[in-house]
N, C-alpha and C positions, 0 to 999 in steps of 0.2 A: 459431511459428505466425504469419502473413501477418495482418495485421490494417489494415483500410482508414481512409484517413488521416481520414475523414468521425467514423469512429468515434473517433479519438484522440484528436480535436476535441471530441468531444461529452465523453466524459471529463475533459478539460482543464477544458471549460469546467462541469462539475459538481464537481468538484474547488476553481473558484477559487469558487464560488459556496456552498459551505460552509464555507468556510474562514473563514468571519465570524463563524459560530459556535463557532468553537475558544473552549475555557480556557485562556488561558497566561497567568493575571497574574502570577504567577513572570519568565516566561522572554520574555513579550513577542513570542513565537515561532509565528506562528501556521500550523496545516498542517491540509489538505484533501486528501481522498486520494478516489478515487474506483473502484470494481474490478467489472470485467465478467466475470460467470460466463460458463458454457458453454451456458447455459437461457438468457443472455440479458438477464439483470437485469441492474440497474447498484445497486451500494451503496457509498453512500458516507462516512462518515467524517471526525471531529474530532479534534487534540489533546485531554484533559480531562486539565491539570495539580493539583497536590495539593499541599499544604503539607508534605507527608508526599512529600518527590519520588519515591519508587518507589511508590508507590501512581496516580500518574498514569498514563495511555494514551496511544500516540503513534494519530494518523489514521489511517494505517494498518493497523495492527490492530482497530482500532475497525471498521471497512469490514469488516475478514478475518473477527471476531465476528458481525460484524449476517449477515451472508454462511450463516456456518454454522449460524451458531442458527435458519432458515429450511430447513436442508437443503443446501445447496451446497455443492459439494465441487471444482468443479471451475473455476479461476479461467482466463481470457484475458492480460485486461489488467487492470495498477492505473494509476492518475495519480496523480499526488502532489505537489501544489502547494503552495511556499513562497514568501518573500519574496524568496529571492536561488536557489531551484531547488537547496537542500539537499537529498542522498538520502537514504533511510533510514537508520535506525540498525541495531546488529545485530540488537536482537531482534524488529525489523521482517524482517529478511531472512531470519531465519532461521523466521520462523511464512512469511514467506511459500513458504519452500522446503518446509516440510510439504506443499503443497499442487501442487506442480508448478515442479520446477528453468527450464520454457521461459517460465513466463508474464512475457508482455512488459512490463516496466518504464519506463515514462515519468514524467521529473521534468521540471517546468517553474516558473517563475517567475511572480511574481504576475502578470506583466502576459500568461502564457499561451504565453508564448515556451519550445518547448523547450528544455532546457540539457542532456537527455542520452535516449537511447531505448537499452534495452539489457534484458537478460535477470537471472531471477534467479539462474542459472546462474552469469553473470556478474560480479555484487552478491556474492556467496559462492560463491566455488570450495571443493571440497574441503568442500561442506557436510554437515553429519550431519544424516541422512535417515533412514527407517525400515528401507533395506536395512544399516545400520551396526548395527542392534542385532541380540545374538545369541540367538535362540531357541531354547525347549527345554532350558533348564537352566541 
């Protein structure tokens, strides 16, 4: 899907502006993620790391959460803002391929620069999705 650079901008820049709020005293690693439904919204998202490290949330899915627990199903675009414009992890990419293989992917760097634009298609080929499981028995 075509998405106007006004808009990517606006995400970016929601994206770097939560990112303050991240938990990472662990990992010192802080990420801002920010995802535009199909209604229009914009939600955004923190790291919240744990002492207990699988118990932590990357921003990304934090965003994909706040998103559906509101009703949303249907994503555009995320942003996802780091220090040096790291992409997601897998199990970022693979909540976000639940929701639609086209939604546009932008990572940028703290200072707003993008470092890649691309799809989740792209982020995970070959993803399992809900046509892979077999139903009825």
């Amino acid at each position: 899907m075509e998405i106007k650079e006004e808009m990517l901008d606006r995400l970016i820049e929601s994206a770097q502006a939560v990112r303050q709020w991240a938990y990472a005293p662990y990992s010192h690693y802080q990420v801002g993620a920010a995802l535009l439904t199909a209604s229009g919204k914009i939600y955004d998202g923190v790291n919240v790391e744990n002492a207990a490290y699988p118990s932590g949330i990357c921003a990304e899915r934090t965003a994909i959460f706040k998103a559906v627990s509101e009703g949303e199903r249907e994503f555009i675009a995320i942003a996802v803002v780091t220090a040096n414009g790291g992409t997601p992890c897998g199990s970022c990419r693979q909540v976000m391929a639940e929701f639609g293989l086209d939604t546009v992917v932008v990572i940028a760097n703290a200072a707003g620069e993008i470092t890649q634009r691309t799809s989740v298609r792209n982020l995970l080929p070959g993803a399992f999705t809900a046509d892979s499981l077999q139903t009825g028995g």
